[in-house]
C-alpha positions as a printed NumPy array, in Angstrom:
array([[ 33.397, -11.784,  58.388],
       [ 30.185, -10.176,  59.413],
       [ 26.968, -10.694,  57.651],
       [ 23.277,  -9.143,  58.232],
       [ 20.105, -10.732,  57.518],
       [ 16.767,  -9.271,  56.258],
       [ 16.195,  -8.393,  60.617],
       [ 19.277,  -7.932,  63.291],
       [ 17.237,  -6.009,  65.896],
       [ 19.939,  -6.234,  68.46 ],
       [ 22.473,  -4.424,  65.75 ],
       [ 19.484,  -2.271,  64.973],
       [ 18.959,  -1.478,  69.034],
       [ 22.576,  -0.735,  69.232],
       [ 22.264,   1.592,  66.466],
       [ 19.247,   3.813,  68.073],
       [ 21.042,   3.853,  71.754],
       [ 24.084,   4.688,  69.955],
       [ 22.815,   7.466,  67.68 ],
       [ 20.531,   8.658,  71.033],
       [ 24.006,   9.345,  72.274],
       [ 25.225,  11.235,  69.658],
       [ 22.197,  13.544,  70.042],
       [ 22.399,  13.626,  73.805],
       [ 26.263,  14.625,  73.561],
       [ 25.543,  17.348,  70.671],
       [ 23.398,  19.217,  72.972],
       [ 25.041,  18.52 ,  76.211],
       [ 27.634,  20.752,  76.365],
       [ 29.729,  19.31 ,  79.425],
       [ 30.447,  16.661,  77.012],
       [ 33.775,  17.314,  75.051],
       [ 33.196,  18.077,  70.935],
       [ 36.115,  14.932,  70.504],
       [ 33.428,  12.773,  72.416],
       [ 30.57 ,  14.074,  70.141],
       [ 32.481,  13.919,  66.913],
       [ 33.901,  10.286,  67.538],
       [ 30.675,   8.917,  68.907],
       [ 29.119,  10.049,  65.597],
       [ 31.277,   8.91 ,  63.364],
       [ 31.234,   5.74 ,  65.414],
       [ 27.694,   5.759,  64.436],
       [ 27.956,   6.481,  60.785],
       [ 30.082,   3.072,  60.397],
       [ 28.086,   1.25 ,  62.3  ],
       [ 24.824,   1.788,  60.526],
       [ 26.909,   1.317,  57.214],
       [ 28.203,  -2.346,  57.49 ],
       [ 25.067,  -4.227,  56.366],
       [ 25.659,  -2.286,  53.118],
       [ 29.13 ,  -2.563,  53.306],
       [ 29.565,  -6.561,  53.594],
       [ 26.646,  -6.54 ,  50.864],
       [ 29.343,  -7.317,  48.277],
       [ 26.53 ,  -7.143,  45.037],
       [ 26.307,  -3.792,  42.458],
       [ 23.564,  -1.183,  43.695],
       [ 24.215,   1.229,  41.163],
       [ 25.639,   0.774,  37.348],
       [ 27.775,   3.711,  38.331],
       [ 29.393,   1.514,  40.945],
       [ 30.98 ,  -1.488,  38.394],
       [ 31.714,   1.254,  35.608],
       [ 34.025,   2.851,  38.368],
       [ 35.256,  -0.486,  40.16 ],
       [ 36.595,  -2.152,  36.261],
       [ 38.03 ,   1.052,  35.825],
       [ 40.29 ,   0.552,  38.885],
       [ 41.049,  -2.856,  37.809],
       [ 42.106,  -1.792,  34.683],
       [ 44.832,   0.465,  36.064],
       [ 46.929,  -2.068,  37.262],
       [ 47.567,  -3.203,  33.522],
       [ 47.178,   0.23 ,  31.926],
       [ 47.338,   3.016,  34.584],
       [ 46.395,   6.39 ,  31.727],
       [ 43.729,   7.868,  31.883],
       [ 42.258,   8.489,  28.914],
       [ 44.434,   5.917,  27.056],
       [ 43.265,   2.763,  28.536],
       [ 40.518,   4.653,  30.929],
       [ 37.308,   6.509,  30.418],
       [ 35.068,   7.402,  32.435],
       [ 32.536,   9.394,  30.748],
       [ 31.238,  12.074,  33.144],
       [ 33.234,  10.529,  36.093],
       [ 36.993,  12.097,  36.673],
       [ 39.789,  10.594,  36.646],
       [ 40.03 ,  10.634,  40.717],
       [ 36.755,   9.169,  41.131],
       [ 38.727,   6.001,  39.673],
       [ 41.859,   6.073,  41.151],
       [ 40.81 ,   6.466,  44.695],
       [ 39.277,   2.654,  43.796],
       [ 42.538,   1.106,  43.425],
       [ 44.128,   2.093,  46.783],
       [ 42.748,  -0.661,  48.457],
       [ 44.18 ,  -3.377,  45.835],
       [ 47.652,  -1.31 ,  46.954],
       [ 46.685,  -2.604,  50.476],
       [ 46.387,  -6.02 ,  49.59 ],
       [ 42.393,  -6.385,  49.106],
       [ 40.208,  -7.03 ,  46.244],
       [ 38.753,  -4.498,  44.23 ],
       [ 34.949,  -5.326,  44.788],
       [ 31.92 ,  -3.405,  45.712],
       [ 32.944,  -3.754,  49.745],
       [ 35.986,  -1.89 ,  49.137],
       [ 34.32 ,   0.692,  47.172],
       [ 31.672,   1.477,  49.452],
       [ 34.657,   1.437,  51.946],
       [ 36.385,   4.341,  49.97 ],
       [ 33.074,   6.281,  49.559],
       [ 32.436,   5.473,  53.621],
       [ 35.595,   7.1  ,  54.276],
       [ 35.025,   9.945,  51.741],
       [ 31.506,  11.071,  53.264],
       [ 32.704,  10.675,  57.045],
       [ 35.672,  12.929,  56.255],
       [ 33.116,  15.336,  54.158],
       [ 30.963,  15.471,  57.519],
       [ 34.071,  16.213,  59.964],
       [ 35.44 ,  18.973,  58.179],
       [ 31.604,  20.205,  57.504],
       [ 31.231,  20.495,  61.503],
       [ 34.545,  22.114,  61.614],
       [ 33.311,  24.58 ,  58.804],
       [ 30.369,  25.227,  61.046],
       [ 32.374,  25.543,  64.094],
       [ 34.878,  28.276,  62.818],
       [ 31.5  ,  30.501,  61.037],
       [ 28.688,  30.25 ,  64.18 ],
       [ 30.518,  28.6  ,  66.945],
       [ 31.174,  24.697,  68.644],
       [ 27.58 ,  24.994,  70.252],
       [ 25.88 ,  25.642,  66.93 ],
       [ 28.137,  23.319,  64.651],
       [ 27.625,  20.455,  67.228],
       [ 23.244,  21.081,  67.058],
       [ 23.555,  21.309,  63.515],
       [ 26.112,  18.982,  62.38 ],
       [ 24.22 ,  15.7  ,  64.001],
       [ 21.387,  16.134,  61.476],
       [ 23.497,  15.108,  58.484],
       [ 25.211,  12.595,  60.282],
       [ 21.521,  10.803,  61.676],
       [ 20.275,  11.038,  58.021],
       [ 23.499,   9.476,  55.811],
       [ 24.111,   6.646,  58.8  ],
       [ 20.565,   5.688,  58.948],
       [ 19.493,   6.043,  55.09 ],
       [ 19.367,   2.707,  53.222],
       [ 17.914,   4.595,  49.903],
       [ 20.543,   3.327,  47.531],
       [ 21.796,   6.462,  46.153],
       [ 23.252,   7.824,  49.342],
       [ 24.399,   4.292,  50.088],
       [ 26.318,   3.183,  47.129],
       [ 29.794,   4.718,  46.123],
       [ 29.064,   7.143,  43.211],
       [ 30.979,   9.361,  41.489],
       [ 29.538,  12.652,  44.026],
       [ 31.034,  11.333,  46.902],
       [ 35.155,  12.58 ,  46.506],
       [ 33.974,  15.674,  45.039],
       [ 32.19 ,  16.474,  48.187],
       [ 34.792,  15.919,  50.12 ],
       [ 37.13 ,  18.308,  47.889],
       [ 33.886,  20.613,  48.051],
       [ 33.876,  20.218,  52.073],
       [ 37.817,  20.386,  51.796],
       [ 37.38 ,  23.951,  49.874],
       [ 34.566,  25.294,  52.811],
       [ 37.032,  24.022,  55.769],
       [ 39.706,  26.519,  54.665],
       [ 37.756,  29.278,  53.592],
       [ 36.069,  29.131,  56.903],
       [ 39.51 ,  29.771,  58.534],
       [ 40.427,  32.39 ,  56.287],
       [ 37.351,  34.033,  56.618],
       [ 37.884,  33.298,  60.97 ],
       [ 41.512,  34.497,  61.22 ],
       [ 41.805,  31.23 ,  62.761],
       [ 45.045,  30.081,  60.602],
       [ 47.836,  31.378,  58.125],
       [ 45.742,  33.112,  55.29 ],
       [ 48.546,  32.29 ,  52.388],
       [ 48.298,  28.346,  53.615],
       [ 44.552,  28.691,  53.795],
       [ 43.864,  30.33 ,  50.181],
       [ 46.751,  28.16 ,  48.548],
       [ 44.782,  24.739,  49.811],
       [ 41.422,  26.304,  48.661],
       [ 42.761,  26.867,  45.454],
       [ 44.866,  23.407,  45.488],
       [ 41.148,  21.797,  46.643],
       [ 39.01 ,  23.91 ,  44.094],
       [ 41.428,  22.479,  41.302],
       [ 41.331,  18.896,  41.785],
       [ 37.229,  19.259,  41.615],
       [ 37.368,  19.384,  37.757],
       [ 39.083,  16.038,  37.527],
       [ 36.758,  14.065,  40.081],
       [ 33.688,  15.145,  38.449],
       [ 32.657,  17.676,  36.252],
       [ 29.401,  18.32 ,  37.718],
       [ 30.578,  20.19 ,  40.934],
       [ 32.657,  22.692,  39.082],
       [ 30.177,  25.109,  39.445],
       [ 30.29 ,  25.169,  43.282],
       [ 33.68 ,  25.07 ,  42.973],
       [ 34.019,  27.974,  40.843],
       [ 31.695,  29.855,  43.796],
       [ 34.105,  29.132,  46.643],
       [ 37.235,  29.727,  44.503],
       [ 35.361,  33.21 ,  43.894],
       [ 34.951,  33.688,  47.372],
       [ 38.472,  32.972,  48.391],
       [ 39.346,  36.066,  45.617],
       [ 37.049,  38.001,  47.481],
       [ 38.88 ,  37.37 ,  50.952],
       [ 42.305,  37.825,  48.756],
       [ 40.931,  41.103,  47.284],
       [ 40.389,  42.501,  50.557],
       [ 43.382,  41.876,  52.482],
       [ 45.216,  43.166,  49.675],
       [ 43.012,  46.466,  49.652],
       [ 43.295,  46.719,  53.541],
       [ 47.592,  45.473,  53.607],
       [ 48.583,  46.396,  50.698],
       [ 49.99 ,  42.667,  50.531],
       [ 49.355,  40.612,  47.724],
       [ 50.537,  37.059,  48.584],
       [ 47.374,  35.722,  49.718],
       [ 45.812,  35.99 ,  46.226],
       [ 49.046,  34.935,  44.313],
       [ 48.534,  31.97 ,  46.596],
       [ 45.052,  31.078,  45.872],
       [ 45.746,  31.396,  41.997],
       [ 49.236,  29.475,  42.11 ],
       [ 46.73 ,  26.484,  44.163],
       [ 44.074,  26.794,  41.975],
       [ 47.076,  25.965,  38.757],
       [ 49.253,  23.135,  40.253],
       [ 46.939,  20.321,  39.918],
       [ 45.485,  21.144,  35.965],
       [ 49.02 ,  22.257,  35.467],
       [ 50.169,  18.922,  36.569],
       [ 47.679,  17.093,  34.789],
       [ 48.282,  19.15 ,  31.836],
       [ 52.052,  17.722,  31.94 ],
       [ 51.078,  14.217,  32.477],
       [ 48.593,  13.938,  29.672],
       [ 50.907,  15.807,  27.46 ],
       [ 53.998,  13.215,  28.706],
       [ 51.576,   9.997,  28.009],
       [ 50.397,  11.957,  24.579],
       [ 46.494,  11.601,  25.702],
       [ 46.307,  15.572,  25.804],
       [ 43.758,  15.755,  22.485],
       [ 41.586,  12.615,  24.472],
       [ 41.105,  14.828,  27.63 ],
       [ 39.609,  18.033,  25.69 ],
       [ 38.031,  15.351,  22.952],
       [ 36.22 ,  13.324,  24.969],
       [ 36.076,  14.661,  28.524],
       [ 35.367,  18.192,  27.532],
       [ 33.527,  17.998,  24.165],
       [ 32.274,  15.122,  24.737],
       [ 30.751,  15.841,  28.315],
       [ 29.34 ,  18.625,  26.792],
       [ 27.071,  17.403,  24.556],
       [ 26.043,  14.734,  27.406],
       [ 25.027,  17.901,  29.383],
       [ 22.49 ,  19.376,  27.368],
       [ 19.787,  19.406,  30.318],
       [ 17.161,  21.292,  31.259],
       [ 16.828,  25.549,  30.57 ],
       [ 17.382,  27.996,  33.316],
       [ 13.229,  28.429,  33.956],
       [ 13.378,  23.981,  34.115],
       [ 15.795,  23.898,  36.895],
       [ 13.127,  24.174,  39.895],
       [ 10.639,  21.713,  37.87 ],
       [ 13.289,  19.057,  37.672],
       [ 14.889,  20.006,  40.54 ],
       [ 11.226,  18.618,  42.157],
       [ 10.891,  15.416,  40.193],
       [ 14.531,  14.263,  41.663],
       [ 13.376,  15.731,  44.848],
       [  9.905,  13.729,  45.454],
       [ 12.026,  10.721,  44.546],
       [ 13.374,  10.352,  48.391],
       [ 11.648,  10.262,  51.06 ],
       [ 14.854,  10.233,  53.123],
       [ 16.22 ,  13.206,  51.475],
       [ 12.572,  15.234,  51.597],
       [ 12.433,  14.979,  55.853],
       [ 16.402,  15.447,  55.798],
       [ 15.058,  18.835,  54.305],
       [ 12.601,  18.997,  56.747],
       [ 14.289,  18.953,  59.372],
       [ 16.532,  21.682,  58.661],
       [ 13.637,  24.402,  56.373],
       [ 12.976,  26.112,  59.483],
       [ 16.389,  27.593,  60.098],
       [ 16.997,  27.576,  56.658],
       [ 14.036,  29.99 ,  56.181],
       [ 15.334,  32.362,  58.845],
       [ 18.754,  32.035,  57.512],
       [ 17.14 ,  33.436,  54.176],
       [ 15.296,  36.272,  56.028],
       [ 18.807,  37.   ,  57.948],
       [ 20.662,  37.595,  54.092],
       [ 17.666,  39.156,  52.67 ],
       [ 15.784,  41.156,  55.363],
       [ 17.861,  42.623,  58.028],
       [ 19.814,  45.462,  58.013],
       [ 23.282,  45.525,  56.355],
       [ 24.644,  46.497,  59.975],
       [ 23.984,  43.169,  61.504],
       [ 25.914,  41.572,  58.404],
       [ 29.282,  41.653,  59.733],
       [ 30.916,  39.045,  57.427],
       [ 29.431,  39.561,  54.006],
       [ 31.052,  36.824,  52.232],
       [ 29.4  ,  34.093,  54.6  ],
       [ 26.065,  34.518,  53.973],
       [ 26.364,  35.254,  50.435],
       [ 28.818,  32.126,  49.816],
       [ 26.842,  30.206,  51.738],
       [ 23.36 ,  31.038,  49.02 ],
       [ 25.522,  30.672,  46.293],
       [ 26.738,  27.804,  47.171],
       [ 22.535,  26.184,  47.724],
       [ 22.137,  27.535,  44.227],
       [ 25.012,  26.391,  42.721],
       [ 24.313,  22.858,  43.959],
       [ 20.539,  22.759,  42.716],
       [ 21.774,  23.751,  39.26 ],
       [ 24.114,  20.619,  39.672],
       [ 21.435,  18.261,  40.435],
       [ 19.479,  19.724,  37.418],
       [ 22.315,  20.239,  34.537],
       [ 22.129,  16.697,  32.957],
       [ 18.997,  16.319,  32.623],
       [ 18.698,  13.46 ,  34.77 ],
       [ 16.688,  12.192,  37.314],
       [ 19.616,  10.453,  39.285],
       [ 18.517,  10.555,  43.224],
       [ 22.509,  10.21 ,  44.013],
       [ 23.191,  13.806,  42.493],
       [ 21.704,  15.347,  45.666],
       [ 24.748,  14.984,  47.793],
       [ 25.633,  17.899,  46.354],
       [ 23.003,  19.536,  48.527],
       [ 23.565,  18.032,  51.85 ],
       [ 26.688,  20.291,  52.638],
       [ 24.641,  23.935,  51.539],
       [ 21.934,  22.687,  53.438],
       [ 23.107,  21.944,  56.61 ],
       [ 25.578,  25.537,  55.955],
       [ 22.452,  27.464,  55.794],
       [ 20.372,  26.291,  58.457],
       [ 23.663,  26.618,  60.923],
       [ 23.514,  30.328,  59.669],
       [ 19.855,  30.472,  60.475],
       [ 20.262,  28.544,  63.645],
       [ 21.269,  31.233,  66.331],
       [ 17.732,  32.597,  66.051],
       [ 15.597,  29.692,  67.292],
       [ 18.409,  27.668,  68.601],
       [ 16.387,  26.774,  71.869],
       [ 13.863,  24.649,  69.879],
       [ 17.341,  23.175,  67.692],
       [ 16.77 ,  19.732,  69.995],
       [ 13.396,  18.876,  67.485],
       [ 15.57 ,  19.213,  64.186],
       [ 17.421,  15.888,  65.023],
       [ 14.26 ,  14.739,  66.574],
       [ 12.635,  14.996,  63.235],
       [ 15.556,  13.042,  61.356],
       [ 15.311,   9.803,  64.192],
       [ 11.762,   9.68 ,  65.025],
       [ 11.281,   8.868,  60.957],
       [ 13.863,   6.633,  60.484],
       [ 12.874,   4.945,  63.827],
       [  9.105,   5.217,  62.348],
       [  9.892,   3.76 ,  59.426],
       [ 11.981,   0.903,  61.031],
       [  9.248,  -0.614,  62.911],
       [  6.618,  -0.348,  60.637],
       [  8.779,  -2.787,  58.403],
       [  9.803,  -4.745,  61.366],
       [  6.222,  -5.542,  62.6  ],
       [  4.779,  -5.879,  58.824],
       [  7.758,  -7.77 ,  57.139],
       [ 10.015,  -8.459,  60.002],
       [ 12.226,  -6.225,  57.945],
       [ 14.951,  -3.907,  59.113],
       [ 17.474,  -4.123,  56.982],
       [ 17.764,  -3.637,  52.833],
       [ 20.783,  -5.599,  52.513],
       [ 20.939,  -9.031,  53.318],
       [ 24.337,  -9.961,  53.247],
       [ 24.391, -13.826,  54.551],
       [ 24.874, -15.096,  51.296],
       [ 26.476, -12.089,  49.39 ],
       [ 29.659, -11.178,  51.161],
       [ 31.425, -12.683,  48.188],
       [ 31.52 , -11.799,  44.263],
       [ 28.117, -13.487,  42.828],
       [ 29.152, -15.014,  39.21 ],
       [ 27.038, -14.53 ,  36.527],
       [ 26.522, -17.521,  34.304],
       [ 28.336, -15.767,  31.288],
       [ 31.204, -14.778,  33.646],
       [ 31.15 , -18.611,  34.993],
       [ 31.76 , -19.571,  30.962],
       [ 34.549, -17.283,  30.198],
       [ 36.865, -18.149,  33.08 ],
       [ 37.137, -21.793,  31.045],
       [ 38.863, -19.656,  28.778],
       [ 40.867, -16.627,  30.203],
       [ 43.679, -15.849,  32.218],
       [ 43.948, -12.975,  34.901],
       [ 46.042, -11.117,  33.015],
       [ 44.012, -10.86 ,  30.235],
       [ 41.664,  -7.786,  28.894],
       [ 37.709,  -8.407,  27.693],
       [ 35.587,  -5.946,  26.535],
       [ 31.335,  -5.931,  26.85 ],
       [ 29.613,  -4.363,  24.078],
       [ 26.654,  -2.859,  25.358],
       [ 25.959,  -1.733,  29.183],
       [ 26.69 ,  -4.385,  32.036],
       [ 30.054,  -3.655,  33.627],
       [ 29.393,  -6.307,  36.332],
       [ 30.973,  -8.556,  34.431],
       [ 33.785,  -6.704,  34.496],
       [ 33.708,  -6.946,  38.236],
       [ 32.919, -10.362,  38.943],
       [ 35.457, -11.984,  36.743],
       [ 38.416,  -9.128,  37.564],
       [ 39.369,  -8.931,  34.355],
       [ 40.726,  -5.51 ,  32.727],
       [ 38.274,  -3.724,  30.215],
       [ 40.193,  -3.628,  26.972],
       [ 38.432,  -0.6  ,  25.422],
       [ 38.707,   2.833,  27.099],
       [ 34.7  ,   3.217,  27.992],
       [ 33.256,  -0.35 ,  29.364],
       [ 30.32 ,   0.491,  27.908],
       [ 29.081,   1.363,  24.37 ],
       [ 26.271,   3.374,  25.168],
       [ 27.941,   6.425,  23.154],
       [ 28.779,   4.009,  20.804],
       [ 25.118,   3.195,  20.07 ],
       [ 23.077,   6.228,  20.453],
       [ 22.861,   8.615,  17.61 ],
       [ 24.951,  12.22 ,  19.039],
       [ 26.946,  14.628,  16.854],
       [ 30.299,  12.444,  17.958],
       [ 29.203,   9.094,  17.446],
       [ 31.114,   8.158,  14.832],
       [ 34.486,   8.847,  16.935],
       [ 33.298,   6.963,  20.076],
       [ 32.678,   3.956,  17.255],
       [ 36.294,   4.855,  16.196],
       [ 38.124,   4.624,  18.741],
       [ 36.123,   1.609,  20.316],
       [ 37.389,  -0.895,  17.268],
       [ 41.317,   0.704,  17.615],
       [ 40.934,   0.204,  21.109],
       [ 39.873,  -3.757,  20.601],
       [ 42.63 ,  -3.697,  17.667],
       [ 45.656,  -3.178,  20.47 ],
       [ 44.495,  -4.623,  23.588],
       [ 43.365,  -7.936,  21.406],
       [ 41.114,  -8.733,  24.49 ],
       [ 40.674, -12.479,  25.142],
       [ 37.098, -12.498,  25.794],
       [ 33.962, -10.15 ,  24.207],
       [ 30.417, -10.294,  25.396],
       [ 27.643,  -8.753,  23.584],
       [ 25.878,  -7.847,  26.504],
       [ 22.569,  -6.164,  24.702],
       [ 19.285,  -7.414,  26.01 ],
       [ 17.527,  -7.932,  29.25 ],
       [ 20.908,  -7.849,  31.225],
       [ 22.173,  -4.605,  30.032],
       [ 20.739,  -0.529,  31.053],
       [ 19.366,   1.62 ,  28.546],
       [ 20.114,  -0.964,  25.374],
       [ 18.188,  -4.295,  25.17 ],
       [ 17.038,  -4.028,  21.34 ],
       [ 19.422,  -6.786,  20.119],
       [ 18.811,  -6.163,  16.401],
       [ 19.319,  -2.681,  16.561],
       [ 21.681,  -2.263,  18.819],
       [ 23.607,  -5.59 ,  19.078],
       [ 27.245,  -6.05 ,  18.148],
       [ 26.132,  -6.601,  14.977],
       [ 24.869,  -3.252,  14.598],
       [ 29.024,  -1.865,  13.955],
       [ 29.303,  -3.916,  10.874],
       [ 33.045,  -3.363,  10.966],
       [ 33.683,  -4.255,  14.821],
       [ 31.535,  -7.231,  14.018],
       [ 33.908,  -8.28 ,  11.101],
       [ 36.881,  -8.005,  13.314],
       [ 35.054, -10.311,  16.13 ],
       [ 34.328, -12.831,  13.121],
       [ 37.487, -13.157,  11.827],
       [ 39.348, -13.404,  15.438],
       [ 36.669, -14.997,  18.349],
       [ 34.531, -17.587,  18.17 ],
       [ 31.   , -17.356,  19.356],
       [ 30.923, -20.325,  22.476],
       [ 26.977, -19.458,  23.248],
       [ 24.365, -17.672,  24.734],
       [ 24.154, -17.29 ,  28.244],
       [ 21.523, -15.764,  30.284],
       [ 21.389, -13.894,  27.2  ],
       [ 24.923, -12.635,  27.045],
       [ 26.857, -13.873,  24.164],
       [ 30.471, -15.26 ,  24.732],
       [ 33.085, -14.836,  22.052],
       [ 36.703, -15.978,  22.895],
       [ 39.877, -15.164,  20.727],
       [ 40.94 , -18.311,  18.587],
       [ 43.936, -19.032,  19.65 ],
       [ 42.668, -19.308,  23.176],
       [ 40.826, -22.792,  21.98 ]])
């Protein structure tokens, strides 16, 4: 299997020729798109294995998802045996494919699955482009997010979080309402797959609903109008009847597995009071904090302000005559807005919530772009001569050039806890981690045998604490896990006060654990507790 150390400059060569190629062929127009499109993806895998044969957690995000697709090949509800906070239920379930194929669930495979998700997100962005402003624009355009998410090694465009399938879906949603806006298709099929698309957004993640609910309002717009100019209606029934099957379905399937009152309990409600962020006249101030937080993401912006400016002078400043296709522009700015109030609704400073942005951006310079698009060549430029930059200042410093050494983490590591409790369980059996360190989860492939694998809601003082305490002990009362770790202290996010927040803090969960585990030890300040029966 391949591995990377701390400084492959003949990988990192290949790279740079390869992605100087992908730049030649977008502006080269002999070249044939296919060639330009497959040489960049090409490149976006490429640049992507050192972090994904890096088989070691990045982001918490990234074990809270991976146990929850382990956990669905014992219990596969959502909601019953599943729950994933903020995350949607696709987010999850997209992790387990690859255990259908015969592979481990570890972070390789997830990265894998978000690899897949952004490349796809990219393709149909450049055939978004293509259909609005034309091949020549969508190829000068398009290379600028591909140079910036297959050279980035900031972590939060690296690692497979929860944005990455709604993008996709979001990118899914733009594709076909570029060809209905184009002619270029069958507008029923086109509306019916927006609305299908829009739908599904909801249950990946919660956040991108709003720019959802944008293009969904755009597709009525195109609906609207061909019924005002035809006199036909089917275009619009189709949009609404997409935008229904997939909550209808879901509605169905949480009402067969009785887990209905869980999804508006403690996805909706509960969500809700998680997303009490930051007022209306806040959004641009912590909109900036998240921003000055990446460099990569600050000269991705860069590269692309200058035709994003003249995009906004296009929508804002020229006469209405020259605006032949309303709903582009104006999509397109909703769409920038929509996604900055994403970034900003939580509250939190999370770097990974910006690839929300990268698909408005890149939208809004390519409608900006036909005004200057005979300096276009420097907007790339920008992108590789600061990655490039960047590279060889680390190489001739720290003869560093890549993040993610990989020679002796291709495998799961085992923390010494985890290396305890396998004495003790069986791969069948459930454990549960009080507090916030899902790794374990991961490294010893067990299933989590309490619907969140974390307690954080558990802990903190919110209006619905008391039911997240609930239903954490009656989730522990049926799965009768075989291990529990009280995970609070140095190893665990956001709770490490052991007396205040330990397992002893829920007298009666601690009861239950004293009457039915015994404590083995401490280790590396984890505690081990293992079901009697099991010694």
């Amino acid at each position: 299997m391949l591995t990377f150390d701390n400084s492959p400059p003949v990988y990192w060569f290949i790279g740079y020729a390869l992605a100087a190629f992908v730049v030649f062929s977008a502006f080269f127009k002999p070249i044939p798109t296919k060639i330009y499109l497959a040489s960049a993806i090409l490149l976006l895998i490429i640049m992507r294995l050192p972090v994904i044969v890096f088989n070691r957690e990045l982001n918490p995000d990234e074990s809270q998802m991976l146990s929850h697709a382990i956990t669905f090949f014992k219990d596969p509800v959502y909601w019953r045996s599943v729950d994933g906070t903020t995350i949607g239920p696709l987010d999850n379930y997209l992790l387990a494919i690859p255990r259908l194929l015969g592979f481990q669930i570890n972070y390789t495979s997830g990265r894998v699955m978000g690899l897949l998700c952004s490349g796809g997100a990219l393709l149909l962005l450049f055939y978004s482009l293509k259909n609005w402003f034309g091949a020549a624009i969508a190829r000068k355009i398009s290379v600028v997010p591909i140079l910036f998410l297959a050279f980035t090694q900031e972590v939060d465009f690296v690692h497979y979080s929860s944005e990455q399938l709604p993008v996709l879906l979001l990118a899914v949603c733009v594709w076909c309402l570029s060809k209905a806006t184009s002619n270029l298709g069958n507008l029923k099929s086109d509306l019916y797959f927006l609305g299908l698309a829009a739908g599904t957004i909801p249950f990946a993640k919660l956040q991108a609903v709003p720019q959802a609910l944008v293009l969904a309002a755009a597709g009525l717009w195109v609906g609207f109008q061909y019924f005002k100019s035809k006199k036909e209606s089917k275009p619009l029934i189709f949009l609404i009847l997409g935008g229904l099957t997939f909550p209808l379905l879901t509605l169905i399937w949480t009402l067969a597995f009785d887990v209905f009152s869980d999804l508006i309990e403690f996805y909706i409600l509960g969500n809700a009071i998680y997303a009490d962020g930051k007022g209306f006249f806040e959004i641009p101030g912590q909109f900036l904090r998240i921003f000055r937080l990446t460099p990569d993401f600050q000269i991705f912006t860069l590269a692309l302000i200058v035709p994003i400016i003249f995009a906004f002078y296009q929508i804002f400043r020229k006469p209405n005559a020259d605006k032949t296709n309303l709903v582009i522009p104006v999509t397109i700015l909703l769409l920038l807005f929509s996604s900055i109030y994403a970034v900003t609704k939580s509250g939190n400073d999370f770097i990974h919530y910006l690839n929300f942005c990268i698909i408005p951006w890149t939208l809004m310079a390519g409608y900006g772009l036909s005004r200057i698009e005979k300096w276009s060549v420097a907007f790339p430029a920008v992108v590789l001569i600061w990655f490039a930059s960047n590279d060889a200042y680390h190489f001739i410093k720290e003869r560093r050039l890549n993040a993610f050494d990989s020679v002796n983490a291709r495998t799961l590591a085992q923390s010494p806890v985890v290396l305890e409790l396998k004495k003790y369980s069986q791969p069948d059996d459930y454990m549960v981690v009080w507090g916030w360190q899902c790794v374990y989860y991961v490294e010893a492939q067990l299933a989590q045998g309490t619907a969140e694998n974390h307690s954080e809601r558990s802990i903190f003082s919110h209006p619905m604490q008391e039911r997240y305490k609930s239903r954490y002990l009656s989730d522990i009362e049926r799965t009768k896990p075989a291990i529990v770790l009280d995970a609070v202290g140095k190893n665990s996010m956001w709770v490490q006060n052991k007396k205040a927040q330990g397992i002893e803090s829920y007298p009666a969960l601690f009861q239950y654990i004293l009457n039915n585990y015994k404590l083995i030890g401490d280790f590396d300040d984890t505690r081990l507790y293992v079901r009697k029966d099991r010694l």
